[in-house]
SEFITOR-983503 format. One record per residue: residue in one letter; y, z, x of N, C-alpha, C in turn. Coordinates in steps of 0.001 Angstrom, whole numbers, plus 500000, padded with zeros to 6 digits. Layout:
<kolbas>
KOLBA  aa     n_Y     n_Z     n_X    ca_Y    ca_Z    ca_X     c_Y     c_Z     c_X
KOLBA   a       Y       Z       X       Y       Z       X       Y       Z       X
...
</kolbas>
This chain:
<kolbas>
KOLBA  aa     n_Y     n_Z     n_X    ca_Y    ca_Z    ca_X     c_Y     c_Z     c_X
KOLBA   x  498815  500000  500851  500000  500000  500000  501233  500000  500885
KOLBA   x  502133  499258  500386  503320  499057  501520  504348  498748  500659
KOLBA   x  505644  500057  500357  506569  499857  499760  507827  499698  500928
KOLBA   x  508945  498738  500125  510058  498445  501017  510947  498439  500040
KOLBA   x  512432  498816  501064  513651  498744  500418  514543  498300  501074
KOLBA   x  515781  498220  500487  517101  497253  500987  518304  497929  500362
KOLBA   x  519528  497846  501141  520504  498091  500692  521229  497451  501440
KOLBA   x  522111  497027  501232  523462  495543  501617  524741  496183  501082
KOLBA   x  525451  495739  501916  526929  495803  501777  528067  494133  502437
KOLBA   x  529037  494327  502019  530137  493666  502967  530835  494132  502998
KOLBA   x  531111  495902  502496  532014  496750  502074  533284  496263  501515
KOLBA   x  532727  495939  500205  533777  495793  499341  532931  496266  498054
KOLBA   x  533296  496715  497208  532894  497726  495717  531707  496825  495451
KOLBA   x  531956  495444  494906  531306  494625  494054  530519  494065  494947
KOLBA   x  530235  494157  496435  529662  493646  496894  528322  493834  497221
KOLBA   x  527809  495133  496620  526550  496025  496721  525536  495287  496300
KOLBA   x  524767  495925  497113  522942  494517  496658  521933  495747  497112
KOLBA   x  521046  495671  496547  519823  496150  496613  518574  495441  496664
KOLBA   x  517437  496439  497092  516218  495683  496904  515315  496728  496805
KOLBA   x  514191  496545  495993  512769  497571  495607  511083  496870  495608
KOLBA   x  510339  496759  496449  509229  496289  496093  508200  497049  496852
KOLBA   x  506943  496390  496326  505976  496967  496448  504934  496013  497146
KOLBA   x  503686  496124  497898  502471  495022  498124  501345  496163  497872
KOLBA   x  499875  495644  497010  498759  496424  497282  498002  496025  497468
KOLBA   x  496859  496088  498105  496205  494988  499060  494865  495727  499274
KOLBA   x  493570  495423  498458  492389  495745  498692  491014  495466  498651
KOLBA   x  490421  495146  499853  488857  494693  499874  487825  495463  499854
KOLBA   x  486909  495240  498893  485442  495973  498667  484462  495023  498663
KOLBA   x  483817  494970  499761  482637  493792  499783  483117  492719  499892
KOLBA   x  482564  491895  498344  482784  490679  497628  484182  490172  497126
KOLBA   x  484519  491409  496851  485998  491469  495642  487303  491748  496957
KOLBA   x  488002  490746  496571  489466  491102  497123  490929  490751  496029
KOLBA   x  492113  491667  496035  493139  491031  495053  494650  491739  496024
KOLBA   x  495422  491198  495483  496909  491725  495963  497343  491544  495161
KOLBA   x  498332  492569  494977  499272  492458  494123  500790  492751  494501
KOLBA   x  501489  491797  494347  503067  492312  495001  503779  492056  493721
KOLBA   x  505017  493139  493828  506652  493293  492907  507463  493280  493755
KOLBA   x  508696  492833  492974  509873  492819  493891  511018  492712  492582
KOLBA   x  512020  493483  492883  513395  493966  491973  514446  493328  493027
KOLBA   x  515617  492590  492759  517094  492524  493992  517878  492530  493241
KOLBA   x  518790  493225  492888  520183  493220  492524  521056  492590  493713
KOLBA   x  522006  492022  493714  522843  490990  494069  524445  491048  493566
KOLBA   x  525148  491346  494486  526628  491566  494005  527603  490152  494664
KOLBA   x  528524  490239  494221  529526  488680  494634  529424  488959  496175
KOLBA   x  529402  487912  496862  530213  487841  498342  531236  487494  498692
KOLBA   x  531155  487293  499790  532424  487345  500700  532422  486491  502065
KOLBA   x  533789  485998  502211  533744  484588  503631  534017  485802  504244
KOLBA   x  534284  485360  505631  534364  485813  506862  536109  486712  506706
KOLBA   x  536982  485337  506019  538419  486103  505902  538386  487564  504654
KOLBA   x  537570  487963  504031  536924  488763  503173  537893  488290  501621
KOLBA   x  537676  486922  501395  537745  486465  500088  536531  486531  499776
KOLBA   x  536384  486365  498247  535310  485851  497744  534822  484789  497630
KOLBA   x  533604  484013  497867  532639  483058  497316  532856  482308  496235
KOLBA   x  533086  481092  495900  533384  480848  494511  531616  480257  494230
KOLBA   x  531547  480658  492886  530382  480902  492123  530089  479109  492343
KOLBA   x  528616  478646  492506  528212  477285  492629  528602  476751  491147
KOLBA   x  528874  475769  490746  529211  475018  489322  527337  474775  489040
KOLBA   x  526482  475172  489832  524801  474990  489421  524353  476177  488988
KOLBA   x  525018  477351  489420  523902  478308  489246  524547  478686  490283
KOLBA   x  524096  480347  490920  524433  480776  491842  523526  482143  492142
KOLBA   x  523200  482484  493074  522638  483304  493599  523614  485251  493630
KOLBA   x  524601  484769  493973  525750  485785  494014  525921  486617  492683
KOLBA   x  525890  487853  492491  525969  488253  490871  525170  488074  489634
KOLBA   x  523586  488153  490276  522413  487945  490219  521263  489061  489893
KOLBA   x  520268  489001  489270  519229  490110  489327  518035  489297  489437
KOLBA   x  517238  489438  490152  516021  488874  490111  514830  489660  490453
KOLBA   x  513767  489436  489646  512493  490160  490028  511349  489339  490133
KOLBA   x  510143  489301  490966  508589  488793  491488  508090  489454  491251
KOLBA   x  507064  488524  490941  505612  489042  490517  504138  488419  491123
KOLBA   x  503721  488763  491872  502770  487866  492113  501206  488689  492433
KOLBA   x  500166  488034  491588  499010  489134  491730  498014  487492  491828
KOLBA   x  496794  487992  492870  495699  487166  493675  494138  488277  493523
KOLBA   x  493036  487203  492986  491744  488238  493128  491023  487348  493083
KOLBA   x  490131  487709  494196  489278  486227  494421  487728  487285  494776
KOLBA   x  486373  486407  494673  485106  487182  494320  484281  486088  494906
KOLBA   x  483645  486667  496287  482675  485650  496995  481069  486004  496554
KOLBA   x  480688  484855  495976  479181  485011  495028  478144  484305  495996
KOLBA   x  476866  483940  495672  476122  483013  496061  475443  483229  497250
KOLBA   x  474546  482350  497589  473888  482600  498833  474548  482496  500162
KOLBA   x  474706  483654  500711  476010  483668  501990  477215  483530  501768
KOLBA   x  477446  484107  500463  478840  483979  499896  479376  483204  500017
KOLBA   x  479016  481722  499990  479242  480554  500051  479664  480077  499352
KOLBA   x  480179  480233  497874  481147  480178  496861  482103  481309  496314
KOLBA   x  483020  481035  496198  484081  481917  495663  484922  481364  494903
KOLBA   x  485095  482048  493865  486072  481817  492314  487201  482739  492525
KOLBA   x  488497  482504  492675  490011  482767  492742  490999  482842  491589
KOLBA   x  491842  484005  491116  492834  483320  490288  493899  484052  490705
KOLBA   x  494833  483370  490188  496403  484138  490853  497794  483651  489365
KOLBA   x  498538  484344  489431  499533  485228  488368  500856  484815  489518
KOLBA   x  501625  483819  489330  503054  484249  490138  504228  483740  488997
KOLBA   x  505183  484606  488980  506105  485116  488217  507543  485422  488720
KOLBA   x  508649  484501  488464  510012  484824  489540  510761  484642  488446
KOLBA   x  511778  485426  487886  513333  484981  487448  513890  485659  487977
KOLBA   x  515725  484935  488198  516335  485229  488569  517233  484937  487145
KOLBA   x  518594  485786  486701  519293  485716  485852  521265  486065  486267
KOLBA   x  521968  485340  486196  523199  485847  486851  523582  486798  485268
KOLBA   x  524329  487678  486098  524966  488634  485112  526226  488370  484930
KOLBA   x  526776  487170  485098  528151  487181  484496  529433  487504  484552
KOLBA   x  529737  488642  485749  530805  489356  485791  531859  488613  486277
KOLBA   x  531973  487023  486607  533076  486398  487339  532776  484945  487068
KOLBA   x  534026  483764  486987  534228  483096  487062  534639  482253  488039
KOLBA   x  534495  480768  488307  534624  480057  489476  535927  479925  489458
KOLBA   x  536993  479540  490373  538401  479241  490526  537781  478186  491924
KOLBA   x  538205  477080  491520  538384  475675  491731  539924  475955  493446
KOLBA   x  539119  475689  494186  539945  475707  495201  540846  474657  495105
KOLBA   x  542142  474407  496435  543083  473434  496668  542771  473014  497789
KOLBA   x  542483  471738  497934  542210  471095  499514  544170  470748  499808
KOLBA   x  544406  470127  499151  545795  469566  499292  546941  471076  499794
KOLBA   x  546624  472359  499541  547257  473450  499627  547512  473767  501293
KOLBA   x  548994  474729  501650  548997  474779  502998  548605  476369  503143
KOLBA   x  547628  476744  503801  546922  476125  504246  545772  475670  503103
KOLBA   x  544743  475025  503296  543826  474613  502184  543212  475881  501824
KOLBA   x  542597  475828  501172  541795  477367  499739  540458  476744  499723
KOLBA   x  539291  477336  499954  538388  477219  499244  538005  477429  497678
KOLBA   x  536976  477140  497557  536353  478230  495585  536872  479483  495980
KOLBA   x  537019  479947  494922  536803  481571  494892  536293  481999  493856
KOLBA   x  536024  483419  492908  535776  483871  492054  536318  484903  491594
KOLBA   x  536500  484974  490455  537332  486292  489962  536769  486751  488694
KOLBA   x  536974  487974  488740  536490  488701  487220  537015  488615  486458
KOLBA   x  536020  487901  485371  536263  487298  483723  535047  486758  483533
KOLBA   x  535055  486964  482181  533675  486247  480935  533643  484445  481242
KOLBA   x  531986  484471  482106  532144  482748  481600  532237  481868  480191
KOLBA   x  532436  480967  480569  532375  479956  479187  531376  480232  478344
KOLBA   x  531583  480182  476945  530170  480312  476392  530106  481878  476436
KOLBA   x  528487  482099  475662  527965  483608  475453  526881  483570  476612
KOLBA   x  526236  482519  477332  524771  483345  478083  525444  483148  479424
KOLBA   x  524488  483524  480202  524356  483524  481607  523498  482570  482078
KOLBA   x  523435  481854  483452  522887  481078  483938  521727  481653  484497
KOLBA   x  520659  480981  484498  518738  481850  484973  517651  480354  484879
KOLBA   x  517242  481001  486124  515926  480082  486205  514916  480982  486389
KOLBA   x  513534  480548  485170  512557  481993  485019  511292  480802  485060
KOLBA   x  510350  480551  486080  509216  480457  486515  507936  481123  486459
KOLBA   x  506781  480133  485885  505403  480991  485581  504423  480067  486000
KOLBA   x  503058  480604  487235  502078  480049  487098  500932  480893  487418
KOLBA   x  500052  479975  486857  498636  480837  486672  497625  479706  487433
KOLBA   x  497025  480078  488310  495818  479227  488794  494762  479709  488537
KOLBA   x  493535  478972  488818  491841  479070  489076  491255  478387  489766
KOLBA   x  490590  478450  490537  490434  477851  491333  488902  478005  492074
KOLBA   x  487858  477435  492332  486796  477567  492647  485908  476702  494243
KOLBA   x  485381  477582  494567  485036  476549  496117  483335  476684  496165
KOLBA   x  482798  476013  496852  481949  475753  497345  481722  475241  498881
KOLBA   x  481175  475699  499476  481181  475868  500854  480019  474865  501375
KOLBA   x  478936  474804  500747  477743  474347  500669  477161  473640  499731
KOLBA   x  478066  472197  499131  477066  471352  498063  477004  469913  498482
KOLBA   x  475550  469795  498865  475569  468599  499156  476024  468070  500647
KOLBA   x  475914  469011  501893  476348  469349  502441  477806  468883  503056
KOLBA   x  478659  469024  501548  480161  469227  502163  480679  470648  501374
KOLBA   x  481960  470084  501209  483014  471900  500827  483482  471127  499111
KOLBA   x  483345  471669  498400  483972  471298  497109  485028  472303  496450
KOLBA   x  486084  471701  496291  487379  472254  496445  487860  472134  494465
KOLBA   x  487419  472691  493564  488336  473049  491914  489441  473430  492205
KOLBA   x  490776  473284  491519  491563  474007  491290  492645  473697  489998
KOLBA   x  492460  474488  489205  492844  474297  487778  494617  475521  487551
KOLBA   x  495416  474549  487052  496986  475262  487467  497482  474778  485564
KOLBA   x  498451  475820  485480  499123  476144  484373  501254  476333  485013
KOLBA   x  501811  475920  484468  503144  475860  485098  504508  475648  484315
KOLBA   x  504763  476897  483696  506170  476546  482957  507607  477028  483850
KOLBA   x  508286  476452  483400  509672  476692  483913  510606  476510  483209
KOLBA   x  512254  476940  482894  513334  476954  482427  514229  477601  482892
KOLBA   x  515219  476108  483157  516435  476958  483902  517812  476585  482436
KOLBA   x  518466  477275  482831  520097  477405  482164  521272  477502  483399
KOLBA   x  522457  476471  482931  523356  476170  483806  524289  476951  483487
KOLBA   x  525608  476632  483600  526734  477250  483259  527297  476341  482549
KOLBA   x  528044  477429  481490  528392  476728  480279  529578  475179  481162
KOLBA   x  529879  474488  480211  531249  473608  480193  531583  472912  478761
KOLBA   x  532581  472002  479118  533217  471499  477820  533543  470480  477867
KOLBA   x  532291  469617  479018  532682  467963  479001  532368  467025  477863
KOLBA   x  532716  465757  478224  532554  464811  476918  531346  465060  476489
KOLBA   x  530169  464598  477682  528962  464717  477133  528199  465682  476293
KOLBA   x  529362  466860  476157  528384  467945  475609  529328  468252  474095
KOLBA   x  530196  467138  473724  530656  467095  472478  529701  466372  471628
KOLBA   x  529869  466909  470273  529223  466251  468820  530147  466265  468067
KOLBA   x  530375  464812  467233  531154  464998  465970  530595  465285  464928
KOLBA   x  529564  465773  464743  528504  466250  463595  528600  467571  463426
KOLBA   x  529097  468320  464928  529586  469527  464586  531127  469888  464878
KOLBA   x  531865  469454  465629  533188  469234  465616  533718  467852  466220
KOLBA   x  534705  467567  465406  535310  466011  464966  536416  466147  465495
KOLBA   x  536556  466975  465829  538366  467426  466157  539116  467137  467783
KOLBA   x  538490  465583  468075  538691  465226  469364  540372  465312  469974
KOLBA   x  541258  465509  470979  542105  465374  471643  541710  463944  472507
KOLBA   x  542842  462767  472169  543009  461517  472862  544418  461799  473565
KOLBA   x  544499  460642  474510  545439  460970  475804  546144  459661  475067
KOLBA   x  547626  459584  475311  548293  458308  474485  547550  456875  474777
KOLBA   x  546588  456739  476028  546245  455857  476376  544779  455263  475123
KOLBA   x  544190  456554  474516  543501  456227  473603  541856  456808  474310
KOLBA   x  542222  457411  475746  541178  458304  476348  541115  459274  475801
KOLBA   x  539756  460127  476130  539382  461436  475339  540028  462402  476630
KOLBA   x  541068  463544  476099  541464  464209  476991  540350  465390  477189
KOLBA   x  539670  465456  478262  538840  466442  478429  539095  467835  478712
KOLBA   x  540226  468017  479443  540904  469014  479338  540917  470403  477958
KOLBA   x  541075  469333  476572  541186  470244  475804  540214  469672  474803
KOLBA   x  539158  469488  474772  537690  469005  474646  537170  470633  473765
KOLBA   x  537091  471037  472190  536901  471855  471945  535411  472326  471653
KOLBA   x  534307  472135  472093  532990  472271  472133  532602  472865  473707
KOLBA   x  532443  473887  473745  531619  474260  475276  530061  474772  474718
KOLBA   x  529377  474024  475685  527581  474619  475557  527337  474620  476810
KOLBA   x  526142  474648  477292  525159  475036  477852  523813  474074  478686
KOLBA   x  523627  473848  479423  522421  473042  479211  521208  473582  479705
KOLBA   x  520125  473340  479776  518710  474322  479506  517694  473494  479201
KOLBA   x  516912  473513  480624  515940  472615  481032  514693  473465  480632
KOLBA   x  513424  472735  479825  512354  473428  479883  511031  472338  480038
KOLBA   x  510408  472951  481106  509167  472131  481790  507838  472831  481782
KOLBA   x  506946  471914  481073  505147  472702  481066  504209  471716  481724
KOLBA   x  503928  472301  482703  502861  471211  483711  501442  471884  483359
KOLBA   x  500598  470780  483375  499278  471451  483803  498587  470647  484582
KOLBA   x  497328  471263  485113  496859  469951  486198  495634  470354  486613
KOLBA   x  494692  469611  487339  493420  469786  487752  493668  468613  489112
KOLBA   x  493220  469885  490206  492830  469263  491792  491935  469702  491984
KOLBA   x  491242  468350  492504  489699  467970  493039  489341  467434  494533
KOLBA   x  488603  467688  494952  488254  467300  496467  487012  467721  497226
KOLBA   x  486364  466667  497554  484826  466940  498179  484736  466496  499818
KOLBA   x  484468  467441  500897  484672  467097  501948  483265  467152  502578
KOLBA   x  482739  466218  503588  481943  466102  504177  482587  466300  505920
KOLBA   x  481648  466962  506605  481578  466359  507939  480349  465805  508371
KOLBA   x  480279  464886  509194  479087  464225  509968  478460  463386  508780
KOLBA   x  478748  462652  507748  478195  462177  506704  477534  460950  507241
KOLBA   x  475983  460478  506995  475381  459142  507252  475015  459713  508714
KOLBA   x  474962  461043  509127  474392  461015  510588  475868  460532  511893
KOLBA   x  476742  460083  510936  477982  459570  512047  478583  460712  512943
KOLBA   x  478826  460856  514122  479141  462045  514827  480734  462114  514900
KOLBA   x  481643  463081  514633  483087  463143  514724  483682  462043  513342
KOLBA   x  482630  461634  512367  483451  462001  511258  483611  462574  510236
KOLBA   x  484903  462136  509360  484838  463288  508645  485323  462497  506669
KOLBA   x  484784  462801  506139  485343  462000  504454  485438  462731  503208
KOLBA   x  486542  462370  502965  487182  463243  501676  487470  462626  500446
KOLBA   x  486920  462968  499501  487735  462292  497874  487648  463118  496957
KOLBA   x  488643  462735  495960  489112  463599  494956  489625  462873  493783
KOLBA   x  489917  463635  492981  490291  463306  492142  491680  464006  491345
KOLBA   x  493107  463780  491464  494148  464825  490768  494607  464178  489755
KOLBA   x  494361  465403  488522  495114  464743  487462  496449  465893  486801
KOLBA   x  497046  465224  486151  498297  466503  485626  498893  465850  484314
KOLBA   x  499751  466681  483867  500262  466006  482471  501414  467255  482568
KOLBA   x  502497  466850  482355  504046  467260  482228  504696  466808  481525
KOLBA   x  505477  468210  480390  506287  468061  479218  507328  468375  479680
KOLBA   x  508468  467920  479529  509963  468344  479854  510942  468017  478674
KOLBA   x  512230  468912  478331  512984  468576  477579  514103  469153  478317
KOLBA   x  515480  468364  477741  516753  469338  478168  517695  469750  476474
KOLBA   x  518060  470851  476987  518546  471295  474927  520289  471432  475622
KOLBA   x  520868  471763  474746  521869  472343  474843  521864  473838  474476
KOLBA   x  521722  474948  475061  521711  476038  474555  522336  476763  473216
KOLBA   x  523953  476628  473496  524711  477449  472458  524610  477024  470952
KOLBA   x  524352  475241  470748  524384  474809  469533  522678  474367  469594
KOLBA   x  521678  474719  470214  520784  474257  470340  520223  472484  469369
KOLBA   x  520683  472178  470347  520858  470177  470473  519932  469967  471443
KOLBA   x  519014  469302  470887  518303  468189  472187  519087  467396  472857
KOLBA   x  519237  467657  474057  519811  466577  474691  519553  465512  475710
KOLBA   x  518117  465921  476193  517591  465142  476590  516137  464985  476154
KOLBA   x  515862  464349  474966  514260  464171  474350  513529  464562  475181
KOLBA   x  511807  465068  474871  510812  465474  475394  510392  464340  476080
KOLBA   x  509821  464524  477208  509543  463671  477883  508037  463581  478663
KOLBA   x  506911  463238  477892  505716  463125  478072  504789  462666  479421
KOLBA   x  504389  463034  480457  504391  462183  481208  502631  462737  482118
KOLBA   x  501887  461663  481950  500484  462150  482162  500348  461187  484114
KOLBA   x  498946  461831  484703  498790  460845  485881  497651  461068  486221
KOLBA   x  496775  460538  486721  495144  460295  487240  495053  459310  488694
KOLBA   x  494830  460291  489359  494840  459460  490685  493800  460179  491451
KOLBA   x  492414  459285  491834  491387  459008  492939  491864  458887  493961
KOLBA   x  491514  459523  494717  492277  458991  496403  490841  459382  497371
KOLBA   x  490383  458727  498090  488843  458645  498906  489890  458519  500646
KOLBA   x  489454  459354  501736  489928  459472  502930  489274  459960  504038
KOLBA   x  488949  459065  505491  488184  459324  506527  488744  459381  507610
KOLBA   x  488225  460064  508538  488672  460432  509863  487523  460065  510898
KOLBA   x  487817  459619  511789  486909  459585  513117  487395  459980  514253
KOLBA   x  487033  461157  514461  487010  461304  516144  486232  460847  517215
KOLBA   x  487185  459593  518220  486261  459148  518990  486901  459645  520448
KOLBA   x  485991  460498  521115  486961  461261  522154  488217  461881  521968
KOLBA   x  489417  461463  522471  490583  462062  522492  491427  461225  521322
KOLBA   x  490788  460647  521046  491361  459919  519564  490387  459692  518309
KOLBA   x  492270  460159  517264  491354  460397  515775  491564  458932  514825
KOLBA   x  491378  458319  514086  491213  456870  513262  491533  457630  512123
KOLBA   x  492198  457148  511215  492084  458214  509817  492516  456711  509476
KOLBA   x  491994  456699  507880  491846  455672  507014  492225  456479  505375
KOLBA   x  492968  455721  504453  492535  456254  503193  493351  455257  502486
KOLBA   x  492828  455749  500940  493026  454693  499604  493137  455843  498508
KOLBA   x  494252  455345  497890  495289  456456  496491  495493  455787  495559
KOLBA   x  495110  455634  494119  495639  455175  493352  496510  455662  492287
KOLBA   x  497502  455595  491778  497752  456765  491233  498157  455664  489292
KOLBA   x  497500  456151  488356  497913  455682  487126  498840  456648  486489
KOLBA   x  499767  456582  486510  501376  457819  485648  501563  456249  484423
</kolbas>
């Protein structure tokens, strides 16, 4: 068991960060698993002249909480424990808390300004977060046929959220009509009265395959591999605050064989291979 901690400064109030985690880690025989946590609180930073950081227009790390999760248990069976079945749990969000807004530096200024950030409510009601999940299984064989046979079966969602804005693209006249034009007959974006959100959500799943031989046909120093990977991935993008699709679901499957050899002849290796991939 192995706990750790952190504490950070740049000595300034808001600049405080922390950290809390844990690893546990134990083998009996056959059976092995770990399990690690991890907590970080995250306060704004600071340049070198001790301004502040201006917050990324993507997301930002600065003014942040994030916690891990990740747990592994794997169980060697069979004759000479020559097979073993694996699964593993990993788990990360990070979520900004909000306490500051970006301020848009001046390059043209004497002297020039970077970003900065200052305390105030962003646009919009949420906060920006990217929250990650996967689950594997995974199975080996050490001894079939005399090569290594490699399962591995994966599960994979994700969703991130940006920071709000109030560009064209994220207007509807279905829900407000009430556009501002510039005399020229342009949409003044400036005063563009719709701010949302945007908010990506992705579900993968997949199956990797692979059968390895050495010395196959009696050949000395080589070596041949094939497999088979397949996956299938759903993605959409919404608009959060008025929840709007904004970028349709997007279906997307793939099956790809790929067969690959190696020869070692003395101090040199030959490697050969063939991939097909149907998406």
């Amino acid at each position: 068991v192995r706990l750790t901690s952190r504490y950070t400064s740049q000595f300034e109030d808001d600049s405080e960060g922390w950290k809390l985690g844990f690893n546990v880690s134990h083998r009996n025989e056959n059976f092995d698993v770990i399990l690690a946590a991890a907590f970080l609180d995250r306060g704004i930073t600071y340049d070198g002249n001790g301004r502040r950081i201006g917050m990324n227009t993507s997301g930002s790390v600065a003014d942040s909480e994030a916690d891990n999760l990740f747990i592994k248990a794997g169980f060697n069976f069979g004759a000479d424990d020559n097979q073993r079945l694996q699964a593993s749990l990993s788990r990360f969000n990070i979520t900004g808390k909000g306490n500051y807004i970006l301020v848009d530096g001046d390059r043209f200024s004497d002297p020039p300004l970077t970003n900065t950030a200052e305390r105030g409510q962003p646009l919009g009601a949420k906060t920006e977060f990217n929250d990650f999940t996967q689950e594997t299984l995974s199975y080996t064989h050490n001894d079939l046929f005399g090569g290594i046979l490699f399962l591995n079966a994966y599960h994979a969602d994700q969703s991130m959220r940006y920071v709000a804005e109030s560009g064209l693209d994220r207007q509807d006249p279905l829900i407000n009509n009430n556009f501002f034009f510039n005399p020229d007959g342009s949409v003044d974006e400036d005063r563009l009265p719709l701010i949302d959100q945007s908010e990506i959500e992705s579900d993968k799943k997949g199956l990797r395959t692979s059968w390895t031989r050495q010395d196959p046909f009696g050949v000395a120093g080589l070596e041949v591999q094939v497999g088979l990977d397949i996956v299938e991935d759903t993605a959409q993008q919404k608009l959060a605050l008025t929840d709007r699709v904004w970028v349709p679901p997007m279906e997307y499957t793939s099956t790809a064989p790929f067969l690959q050899a190696s020869l070692d002849i003395g101090p040199v290796t030959i490697t050969a291979g063939v991939r097909e991939e149907d998406g």
